[in-house]
C-alpha positions, -999 to 999 in steps of 0.1 A, spaced: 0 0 0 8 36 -1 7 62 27 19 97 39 53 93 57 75 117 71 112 111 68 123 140 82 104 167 106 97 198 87 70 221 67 46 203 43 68 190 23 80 170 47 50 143 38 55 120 12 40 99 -5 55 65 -3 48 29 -7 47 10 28 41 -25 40 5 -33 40 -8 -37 82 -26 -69 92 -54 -67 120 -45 -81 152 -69 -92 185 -101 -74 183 -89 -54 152 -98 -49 120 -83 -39 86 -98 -7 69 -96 -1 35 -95 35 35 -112 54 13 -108 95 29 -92 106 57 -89 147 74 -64 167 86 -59 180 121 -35 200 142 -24 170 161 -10 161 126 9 192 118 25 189 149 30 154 142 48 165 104 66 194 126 85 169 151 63 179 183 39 152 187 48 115 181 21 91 180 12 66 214 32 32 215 20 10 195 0 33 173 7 39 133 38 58 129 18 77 99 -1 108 104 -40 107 106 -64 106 133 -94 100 113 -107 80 85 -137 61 71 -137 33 42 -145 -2 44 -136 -30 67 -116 -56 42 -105 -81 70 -116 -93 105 -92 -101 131 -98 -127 158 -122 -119 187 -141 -92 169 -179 -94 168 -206 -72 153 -188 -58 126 -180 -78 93 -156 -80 55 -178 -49 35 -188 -23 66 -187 9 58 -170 26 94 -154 50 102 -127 53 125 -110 69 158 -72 60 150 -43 70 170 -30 74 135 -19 60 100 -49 73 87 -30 91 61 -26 58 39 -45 37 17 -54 11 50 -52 14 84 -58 -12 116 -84 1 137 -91 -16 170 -133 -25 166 -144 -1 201 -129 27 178 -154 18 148 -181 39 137 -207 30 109 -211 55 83 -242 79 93 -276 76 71 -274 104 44 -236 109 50 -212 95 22 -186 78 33 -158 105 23 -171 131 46 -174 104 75 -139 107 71 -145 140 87 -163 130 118 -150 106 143 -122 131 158 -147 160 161 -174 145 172 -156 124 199 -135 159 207 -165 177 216 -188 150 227 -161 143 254 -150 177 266 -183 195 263 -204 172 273 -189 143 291 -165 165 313 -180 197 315 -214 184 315 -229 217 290 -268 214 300 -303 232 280 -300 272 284 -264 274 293 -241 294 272 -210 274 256 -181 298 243 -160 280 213 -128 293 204 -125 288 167 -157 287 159 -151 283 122 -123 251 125 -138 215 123 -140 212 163 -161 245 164 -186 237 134 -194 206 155 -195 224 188 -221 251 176 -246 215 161 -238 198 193 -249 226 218 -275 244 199 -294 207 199 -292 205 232 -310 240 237 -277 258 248 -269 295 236 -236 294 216 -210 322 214 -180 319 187 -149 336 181 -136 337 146 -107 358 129 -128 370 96 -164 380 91 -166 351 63 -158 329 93 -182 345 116 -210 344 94 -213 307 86 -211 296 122 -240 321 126 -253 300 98 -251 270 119 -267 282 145 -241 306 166 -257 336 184 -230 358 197 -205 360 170 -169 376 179 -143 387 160 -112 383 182 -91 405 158 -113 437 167 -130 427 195 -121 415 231 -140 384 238 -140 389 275 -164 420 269 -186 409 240 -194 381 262 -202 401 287 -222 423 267 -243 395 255 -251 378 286 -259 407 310 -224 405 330 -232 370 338 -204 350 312 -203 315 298 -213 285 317 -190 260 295 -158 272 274 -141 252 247 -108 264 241 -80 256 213 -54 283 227 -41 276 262 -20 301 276 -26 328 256 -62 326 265 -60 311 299 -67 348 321 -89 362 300 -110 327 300 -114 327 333 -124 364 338 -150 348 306 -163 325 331 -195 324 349 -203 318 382 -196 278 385 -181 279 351 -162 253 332 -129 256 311 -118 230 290 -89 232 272 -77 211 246 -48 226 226 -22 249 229 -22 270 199 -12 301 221 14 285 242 19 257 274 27 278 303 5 300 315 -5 321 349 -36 309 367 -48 328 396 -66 305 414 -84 334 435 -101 346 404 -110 309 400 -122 305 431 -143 334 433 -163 319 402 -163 284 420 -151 273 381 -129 243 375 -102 241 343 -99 208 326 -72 197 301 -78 167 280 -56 149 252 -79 121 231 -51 104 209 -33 94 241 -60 80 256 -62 40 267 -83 21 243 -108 14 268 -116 49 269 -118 60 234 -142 30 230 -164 46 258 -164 77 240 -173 63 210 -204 41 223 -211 75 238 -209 91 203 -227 62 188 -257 69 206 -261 107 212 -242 117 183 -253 98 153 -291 101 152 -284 140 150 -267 130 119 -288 107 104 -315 128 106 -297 157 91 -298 180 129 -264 180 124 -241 177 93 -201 178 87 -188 206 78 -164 207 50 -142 233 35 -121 211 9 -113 176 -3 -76 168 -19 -63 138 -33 -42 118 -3 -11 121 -24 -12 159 -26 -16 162 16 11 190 19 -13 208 0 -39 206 26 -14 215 55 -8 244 32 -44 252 36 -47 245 73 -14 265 81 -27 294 67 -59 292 89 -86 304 58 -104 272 57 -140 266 77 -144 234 86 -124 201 77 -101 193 52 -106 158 37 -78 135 19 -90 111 -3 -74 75 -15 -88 81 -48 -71 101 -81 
């Protein structure tokens, strides 16, 4: 088979395309003929030398992908040869097949094709298990999203808004801000002219977000917490803006808030199947009944992914970028 390697660390050209030995499905594994995966940070970081994948994991880049299952390894039930899935992958889904332990299967959503699937299982499980499974986001709350416009955010705004939450977005451009107000975002912020600490404010009567998602880490991690309402949760889950940052933990404790940090690729596989069985059944009816629908900003042929990273590093997409096995 072929897949995206990366000999050395570097920019996008640092993936190649390169012919690899094909991987065989182990206990409680299958094999995945993959027919589209998506780019994510975690994989630029991977391509940049920063983030190497868990032991054991595919040493190729790709947390996502969907296709079709093409072999069955022993001690695997409910899932057979001809599936359409797709997949939670600690990576190598940047290649034309990929082992995927069977708790990190997904089928393919009614009235989704199975290319955009591609785009779904790292989203979906992102937000599912921060927003929701940590910081417990309930009806008529107010959830902030950083990056309201990336593949995490698209998902966030569905997610909350069918719940009956209010959603507030930041976004860099008013293209950006205007389709997450599309999908359903009501307090749309442009962090580039406007401080989000005060918008937010503004638009909540002083009170401030109940739940907020953020991609930025330090950068963000003071005026977050001034964000915050009373009993507030933060949860952070990258570190676009940095690692270290100053907490003052009297500012948290006059909100009574609490600041969670979560990783999902290093996770056991016992809890990525969790939050996939929890995905299974909150997430995909929304998306088989069209509530809620991938978002996606571009599809390029597998071979060509430094092209997408080109994309992603310049930050003008909305929503996910796909890579596709075919052409």
């Amino acid at each position: 088979m072929h897949a995206i390697t990366i000999p050395e660390p570097g920019g996008p050209e640092a993936l190649v395309w390169a012919e690899v030995p094909d991987p065989e499905p182990g206990e409680g594994e299958v094999l995945v003929d993959v027919a589209a995966s998506a780019v994510n940070r975690a994989d630029v970081l991977q391509r940049q030398g920063f983030y190497d994948p868990p032991p054991g994991a595919s040493p190729y880049p790709g947390l996502e992908c969907a296709g079709r299952i093409s072999a069955v390894g022993p001690g695997v039930s409910g899932w057979s040869v001809g599936d359409a899935v797709c997949a939670l992958l600690g990576g190598g889904g940047y290649a034309e097949k990929v082992v995927v332990p069977s708790g990190q299967l997904l089928p393919v959503p009614e009235g989704v094709d199975v290319t955009q699937a591609a785009g779904l299982p790292e989203v979906t499980c992102t937000v599912w298990s921060n927003v929701f499974m940590v910081a417990h986001l309930r009806p008529g709350e107010t959830l902030l999203v950083h990056g309201g416009s990336s593949g995490i955010g698209t998902m966030a705004i569905q997610l909350a808004k069918s719940v009956g939450a209010r959603v507030a977005v930041t976004a860099g451009t008013p293209q950006k801000l205007q389709r997450c107000a599309e999908l359903g975002a009501d307090v749309l912020i442009n962090y580039r002219e406007q401080d989000f600490v005060e918008e937010l404010r503004a638009a909540t009567d002083g009170a401030g977000a109940d739940v907020i998602l953020d991609n930025m880490g330090a950068k963000y991690l003071e005026r977050n917490i001034k964000a915050l309402a009373v009993n507030g949760r933060l949860a952070v889950i990258g570190m676009q803006g940095g690692a270290k940052g100053e907490l003052n933990l009297g500012a948290l404790l006059a909100k009574r808030g609490a600041v969670t940090a979560t990783s999902l690729r290093a996770r056991p596989p016992a809890e990525k199947a969790a939050i996939v069985a929890a995905v299974r059944e909150h997430v995909w009816p929304l998306l088989s009944d069209g509530r809620v629908r991938p978002v996606i900003d571009s599809t390029v042929p597998m071979r060509e992914a430094a092209r997408a990273h080109r994309t992603l590093d310049g930050s003008t997409h909305i929503g996910k970028i796909l890579l596709t096995t075919a052409g």
